[in-house]
N, C-alpha and C positions, 0 to 999 in steps of 0.2 A: 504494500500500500504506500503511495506517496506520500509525503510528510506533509502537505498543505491538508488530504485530507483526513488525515489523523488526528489534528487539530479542529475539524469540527466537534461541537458537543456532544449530540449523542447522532445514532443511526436513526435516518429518515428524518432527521431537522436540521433548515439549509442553515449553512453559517451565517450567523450575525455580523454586517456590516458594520465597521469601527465607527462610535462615536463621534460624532464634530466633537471638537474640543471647546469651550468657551459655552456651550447651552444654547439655550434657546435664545440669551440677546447675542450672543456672537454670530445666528443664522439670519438675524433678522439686520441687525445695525454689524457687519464685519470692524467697521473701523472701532467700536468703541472697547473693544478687548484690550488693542493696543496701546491706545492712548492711556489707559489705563496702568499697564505696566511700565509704561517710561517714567511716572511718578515717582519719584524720590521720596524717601522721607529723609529731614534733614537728621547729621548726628547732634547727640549732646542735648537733644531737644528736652529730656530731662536730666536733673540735677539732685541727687542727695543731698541731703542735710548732715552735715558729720556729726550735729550733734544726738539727732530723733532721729534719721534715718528714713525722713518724709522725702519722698520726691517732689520737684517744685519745678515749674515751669520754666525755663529757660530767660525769655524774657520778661518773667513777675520777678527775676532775681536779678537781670540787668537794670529793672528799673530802680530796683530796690538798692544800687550798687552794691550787689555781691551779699547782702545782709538776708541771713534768710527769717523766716518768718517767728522761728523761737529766739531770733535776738543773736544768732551765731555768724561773726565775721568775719567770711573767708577771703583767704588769701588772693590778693591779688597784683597782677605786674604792674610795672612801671606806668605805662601810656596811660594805664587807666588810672593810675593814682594819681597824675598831674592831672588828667581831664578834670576827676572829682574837685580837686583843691583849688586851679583859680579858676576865676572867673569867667565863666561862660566856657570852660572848660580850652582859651584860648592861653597860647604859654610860647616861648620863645626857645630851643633846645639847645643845647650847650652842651657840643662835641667834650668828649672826657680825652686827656691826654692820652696816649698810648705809651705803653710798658715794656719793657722785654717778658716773652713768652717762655718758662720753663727755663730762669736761668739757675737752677740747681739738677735740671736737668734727674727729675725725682724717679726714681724707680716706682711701678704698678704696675694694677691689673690690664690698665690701659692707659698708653703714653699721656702725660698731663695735655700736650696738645691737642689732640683726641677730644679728651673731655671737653677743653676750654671750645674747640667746633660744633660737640654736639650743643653745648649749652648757649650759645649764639646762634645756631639755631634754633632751638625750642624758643628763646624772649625775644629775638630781636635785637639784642641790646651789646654791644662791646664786652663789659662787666655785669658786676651786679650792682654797681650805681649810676645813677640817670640823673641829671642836671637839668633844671626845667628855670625860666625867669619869666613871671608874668606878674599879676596882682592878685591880692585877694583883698577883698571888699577895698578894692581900689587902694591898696596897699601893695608898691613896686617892693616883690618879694623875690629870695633863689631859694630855690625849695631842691634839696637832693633827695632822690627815692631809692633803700633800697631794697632790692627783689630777692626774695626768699628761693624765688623756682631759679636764678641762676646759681650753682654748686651752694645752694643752701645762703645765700646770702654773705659766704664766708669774704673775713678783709683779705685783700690784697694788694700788692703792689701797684697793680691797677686801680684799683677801689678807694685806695690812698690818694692819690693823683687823682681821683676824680674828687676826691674832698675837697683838697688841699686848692685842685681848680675853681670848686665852688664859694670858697671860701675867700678867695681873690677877688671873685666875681662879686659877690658881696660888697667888698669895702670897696675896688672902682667904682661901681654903682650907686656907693652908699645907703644899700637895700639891707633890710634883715636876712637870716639867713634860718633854713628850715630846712629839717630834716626828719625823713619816716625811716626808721631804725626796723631792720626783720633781719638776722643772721645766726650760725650757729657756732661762730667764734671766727678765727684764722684760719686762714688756709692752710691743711698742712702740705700740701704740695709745694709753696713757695719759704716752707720752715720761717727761718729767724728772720727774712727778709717782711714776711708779712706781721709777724710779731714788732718789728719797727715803726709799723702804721701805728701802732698804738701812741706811740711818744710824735711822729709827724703829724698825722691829726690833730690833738691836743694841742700842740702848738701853733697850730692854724685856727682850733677855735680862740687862743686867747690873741692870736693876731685880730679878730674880729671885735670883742671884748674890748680890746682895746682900742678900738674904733668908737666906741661905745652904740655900737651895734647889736643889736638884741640876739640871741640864738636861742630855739624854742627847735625839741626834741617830741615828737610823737613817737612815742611804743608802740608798733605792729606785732603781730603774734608768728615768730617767736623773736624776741631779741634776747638774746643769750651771749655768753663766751667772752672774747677781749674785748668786743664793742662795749662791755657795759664797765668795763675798766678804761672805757678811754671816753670816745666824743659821745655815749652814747647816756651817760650820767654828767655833763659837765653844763648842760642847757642854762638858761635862765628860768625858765618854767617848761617842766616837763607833764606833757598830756598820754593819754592811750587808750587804745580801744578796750571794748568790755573783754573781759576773759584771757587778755593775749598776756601768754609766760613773760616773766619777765626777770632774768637774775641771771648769776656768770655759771656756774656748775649745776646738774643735773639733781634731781630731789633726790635718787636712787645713790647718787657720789655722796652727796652731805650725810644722808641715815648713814650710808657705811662707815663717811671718816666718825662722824660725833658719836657714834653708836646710840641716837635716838631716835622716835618718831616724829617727825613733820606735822605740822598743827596742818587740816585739810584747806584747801585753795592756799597754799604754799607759791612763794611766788608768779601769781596770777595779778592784776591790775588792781583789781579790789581790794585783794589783799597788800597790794601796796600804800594803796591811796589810803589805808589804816594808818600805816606804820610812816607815813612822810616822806616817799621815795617815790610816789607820782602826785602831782598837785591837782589833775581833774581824769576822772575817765569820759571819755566822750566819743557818744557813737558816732559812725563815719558820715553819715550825711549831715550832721552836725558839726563837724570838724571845720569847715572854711568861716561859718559863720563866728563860733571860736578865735582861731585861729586871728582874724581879720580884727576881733575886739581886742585881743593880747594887744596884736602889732600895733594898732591903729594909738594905743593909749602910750606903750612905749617907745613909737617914735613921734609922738605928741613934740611940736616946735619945730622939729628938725625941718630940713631945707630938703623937696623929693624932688630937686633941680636936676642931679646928677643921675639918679635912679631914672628921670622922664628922659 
């Protein structure tokens, strides 16, 4: 017997003619099946919540900028952190010096150049600090940001030089100078050289200081490591978001060295703003107008001749 009709169902019933694919509107409208599969759906369209684990609409959380609806504010990069802060989300961008690339030349899993590629790609950004000069609440301000998604926020010799640049920038201008603080210490790829940023920075912020130039410090989650031994506690008034870590070693290091238990929300913001070590928590879409009353009162008199 041939194989076609072996494949019939049973003996004395004709084979069944294969199905149209698509139904009854695919026989009737042909085009509309297709049209139909080209539809994409976009990615990302939803978003968890890290803290409840509620999904949230994509755009209810860009309007909300990144804040989701139980009050938890998540991380976010640079571009958008200047958008939010001045005004009308309009700002002027200020190229960051350039650095030598791996000059310890560090043994890993993957060449430090490598990484420094992958992570300029993923932010867009040179480093992990971004230079922004615009206003807020009509206050000629240099705001540096920096981004936690580049190698974790960590300082470097780059990240130094982008201070150090903003911080210039600053006193030519005669502008305040502002900065959003997110990292997980030094870089150890760049060793002792990035552990140097801690004493360069600081002497940049008291060049400003000595401008009499305001410097105002926002805590982002997490600021952690040498930043908070160097420009990242040295503000004039320091602000941060609800919930974001805030302190130099890990909860899990200190129980080990001290050999006790940590009182609960242990360096967190709230638990700062207890103890005198942050002056206000304040959530993000409230931050420019903030920010804008600080400025505006501490450079009360001054001349914004050179800043226009």
């Amino acid at each position: 017997m041939a194989m076609a009709e072996q494949r019939n169902d049973k003996p004395g019933r004709p084979a069944q003619a294969p199905r149209e694919r698509g139904g009854w509107l695919a026989r009737i409208a042909p085009g509309v099946r297709n049209a139909f599969s080209k539809r994409e759906t976009p990615e990302n369209l939803w978003v968890k919540c890290p803290d409840t684990g509620e999904m949230i609409y994509r755009p209810d959380l860009e309007a909300a900028q990144w804040v989701t609806p139980a009050g938890s504010h998540m991380r976010i990069g640079a571009a958008l952190r200047l958008k939010y802060t001045f005004d009308e989300g309009q700002y002027e961008k200020i190229a960051a010096p350039h650095a030598p690339e791996d000059p310890l030349k560090f043994p890993d899993e993957r060449p430090y150049p490598e990484r420094l590629k992958a992570a300029r790609k993923a932010t867009g950004e040179y480093d992990c600090m971004s230079i922004g000069f615009g206003t807020i609440q009509t206050i000629p301000t240099l705001v540096v940001v920096q981004d936690f998604a580049f190698m974790g926020g960590s300082l470097s010799t780059a990240a130094g030089e982008a201070f150090i640049k903003a911080a210039h920038e600053a006193i030519a201008r005669d502008a305040p100078l502002v900065i959003f603080t997110a990292s997980g210490g030094a870089r150890m790829q760049e060793g002792t050289l990035s552990l140097m940023q801690m004493a360069r920075t600081t002497l940049a912020v008291n060049e400003v200081k000595a401008k009499g130039l305001p410097y105002i410090v926002v805590h982002t989650d997490p600021t952690t490591g040498g930043v908070i031994a160097s420009y990242a506690m040295l503000g004039d008034i320091h602000l941060a978001e609800p919930n974001a870590t805030i302190g130099f070693a890990g909860r899990r290091v200190i129980e080990q060295t001290i050999r006790e238990t940590l009182p609960p929300g242990f360096q967190r913001a709230e638990f700062m703003l207890e103890r005198g070590q942050v002056d206000k928590v304040v959530h993000r879409p409230e931050i420019p107008q903030v920010l804008g009353s600080i400025l505006s009162t501490l450079m009360m008199g001054r001349s914004r001749s050179k800043a226009a």
